[in-house]
C-alpha distance (Angstrom), angle and dihedral (degrees) to the residues before:
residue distance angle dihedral
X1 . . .
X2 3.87 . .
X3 4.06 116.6 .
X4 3.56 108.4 -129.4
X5 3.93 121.7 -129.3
X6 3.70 110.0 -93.6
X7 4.05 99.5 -145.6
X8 3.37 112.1 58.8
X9 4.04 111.0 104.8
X10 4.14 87.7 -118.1
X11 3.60 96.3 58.7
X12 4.33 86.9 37.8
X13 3.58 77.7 53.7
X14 3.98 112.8 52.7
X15 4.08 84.3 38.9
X16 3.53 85.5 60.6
X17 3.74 97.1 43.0
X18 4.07 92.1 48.2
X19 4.27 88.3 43.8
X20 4.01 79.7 56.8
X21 3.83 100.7 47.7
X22 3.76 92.7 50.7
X23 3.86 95.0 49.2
X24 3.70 91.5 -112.3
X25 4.05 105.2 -100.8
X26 4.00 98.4 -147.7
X27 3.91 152.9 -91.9
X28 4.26 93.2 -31.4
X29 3.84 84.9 57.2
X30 3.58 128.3 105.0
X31 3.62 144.9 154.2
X32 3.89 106.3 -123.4
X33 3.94 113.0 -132.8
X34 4.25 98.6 -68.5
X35 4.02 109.7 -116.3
X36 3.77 118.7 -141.9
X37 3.66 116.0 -149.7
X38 3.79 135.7 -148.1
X39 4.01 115.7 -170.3
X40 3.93 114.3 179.0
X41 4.10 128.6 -154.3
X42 3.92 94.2 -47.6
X43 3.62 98.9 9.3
X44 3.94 108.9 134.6
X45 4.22 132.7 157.2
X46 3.64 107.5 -129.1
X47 3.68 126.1 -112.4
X48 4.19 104.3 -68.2
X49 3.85 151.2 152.9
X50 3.92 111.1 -128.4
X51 4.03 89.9 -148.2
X52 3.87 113.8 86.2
X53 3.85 101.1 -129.8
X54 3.97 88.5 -159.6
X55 3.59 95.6 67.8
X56 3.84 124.8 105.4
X57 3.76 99.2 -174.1
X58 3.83 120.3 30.8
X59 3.47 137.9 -1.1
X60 4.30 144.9 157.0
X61 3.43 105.5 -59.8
X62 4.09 90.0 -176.7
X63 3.40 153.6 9.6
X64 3.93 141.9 -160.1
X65 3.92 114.0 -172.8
X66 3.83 106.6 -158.2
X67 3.65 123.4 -151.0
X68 3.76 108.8 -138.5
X69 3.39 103.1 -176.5
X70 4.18 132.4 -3.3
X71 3.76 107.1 -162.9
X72 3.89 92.2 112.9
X73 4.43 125.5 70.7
X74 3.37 122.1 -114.5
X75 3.48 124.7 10.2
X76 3.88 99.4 114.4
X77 3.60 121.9 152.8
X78 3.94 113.4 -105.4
X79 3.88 133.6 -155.3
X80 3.84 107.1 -169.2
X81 3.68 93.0 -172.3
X82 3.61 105.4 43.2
X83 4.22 104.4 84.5
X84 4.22 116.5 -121.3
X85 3.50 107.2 -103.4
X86 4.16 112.4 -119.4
X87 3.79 99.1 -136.3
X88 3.72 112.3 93.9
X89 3.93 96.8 -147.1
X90 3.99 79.1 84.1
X91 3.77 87.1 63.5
X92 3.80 88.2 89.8
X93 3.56 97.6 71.1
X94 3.98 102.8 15.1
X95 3.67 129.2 75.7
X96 4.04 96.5 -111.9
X97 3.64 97.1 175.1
X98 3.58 105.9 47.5
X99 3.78 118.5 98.2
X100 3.75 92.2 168.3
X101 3.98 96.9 96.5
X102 3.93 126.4 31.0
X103 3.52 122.0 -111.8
X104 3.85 125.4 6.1
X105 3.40 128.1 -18.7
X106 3.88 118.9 -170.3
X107 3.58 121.2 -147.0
X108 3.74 124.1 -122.1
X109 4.19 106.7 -115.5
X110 3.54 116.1 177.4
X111 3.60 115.6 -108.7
X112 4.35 94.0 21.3
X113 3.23 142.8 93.5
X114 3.74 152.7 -154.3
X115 4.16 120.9 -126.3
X116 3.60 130.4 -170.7
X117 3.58 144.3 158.8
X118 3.50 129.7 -113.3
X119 3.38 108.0 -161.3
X120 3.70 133.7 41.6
X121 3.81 114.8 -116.0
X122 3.74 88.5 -102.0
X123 3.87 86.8 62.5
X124 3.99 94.4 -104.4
X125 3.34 124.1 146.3
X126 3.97 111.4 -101.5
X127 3.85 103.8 -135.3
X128 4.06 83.5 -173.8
X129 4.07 96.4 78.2
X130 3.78 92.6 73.5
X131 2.96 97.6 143.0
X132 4.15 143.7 177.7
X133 3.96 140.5 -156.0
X134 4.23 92.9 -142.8
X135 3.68 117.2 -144.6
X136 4.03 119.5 -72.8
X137 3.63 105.3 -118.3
X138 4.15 92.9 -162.1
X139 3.22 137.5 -17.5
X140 4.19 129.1 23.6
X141 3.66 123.4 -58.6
X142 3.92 109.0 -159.3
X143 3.71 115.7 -172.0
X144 3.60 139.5 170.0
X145 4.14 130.5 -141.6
X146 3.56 125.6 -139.0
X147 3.93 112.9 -170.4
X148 3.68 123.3 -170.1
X149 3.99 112.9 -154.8
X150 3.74 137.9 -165.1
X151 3.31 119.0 -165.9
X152 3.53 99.1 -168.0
X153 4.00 99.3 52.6
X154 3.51 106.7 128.5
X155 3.70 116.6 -167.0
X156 3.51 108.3 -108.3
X157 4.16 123.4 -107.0
């Protein structure tokens, strides 16, 4: 992963745009410094929470993963603990076919991307964002990261 320069008005811009989508949450909010990825034929990130689950104080809050490009197989973005839903109108944007990897896997479409939560609203840590890049198959899959932070999250008691 390469951290991408934060001054340029494109990068100003997309942190702005992912502040609005989330409803921005207030002055202990930030967006960390976005990450753009570059996975070659059988590069992969293994299965992972983006929360640290030592911290006391502060911690990612969210993520987006952006697909930057899909002319490459595999690659697709896989949560083993979240269950595949039934109805095939998810097919679109969901890896129906595969029964290699549990759960869901979403599939890397140029110009999309996938946003979760990582906390409950009670501030717990969501065990259910596990979460893996799956192998690329062929071609390149370039991706960028968009963490949200708070650094007052506190762990709940």
């Amino acid at each position: 992963m390469a951290p991408v320069p934060r001054n340029d008005s494109i990068t100003r811009g997309i942190v702005n745009r992912a502040k609005s989508l989330q409803g921005w949450r207030g002055k202990s909010t930030f967006i960390e410094q976005m990450k753009a990825q570059r996975y070659p034929v059988n590069g992969f990130f293994a299965w992972h929470e983006d929360y640290d689950g030592r911290m006391d104080i502060g911690n990612r809050i969210t993520t987006f993963m952006v697909y930057l490009n899909d002319d490459f197989t595999g690659g697709g973005t896989n949560f083993p603990l979240i269950e595949r839903p039934a109805d095939k109108r998810w097919c679109g944007i969901i890896d129906c076919e595969d029964n290699e990897y549990p759960g869901v896997t979403f599939k890397p479409i140029k110009g999309s991307a996938v946003f979760w939560e990582n906390m409950y609203p009670n501030g717990s840590l969501h065990p259910d964002v596990r979460h893996a890049s799956l192998p690329v198959i062929s071609g390149q899959k370039l991706g960028l990261n968009i963490f949200g932070w708070d650094k007052n999250w506190t762990l709940p008691r």
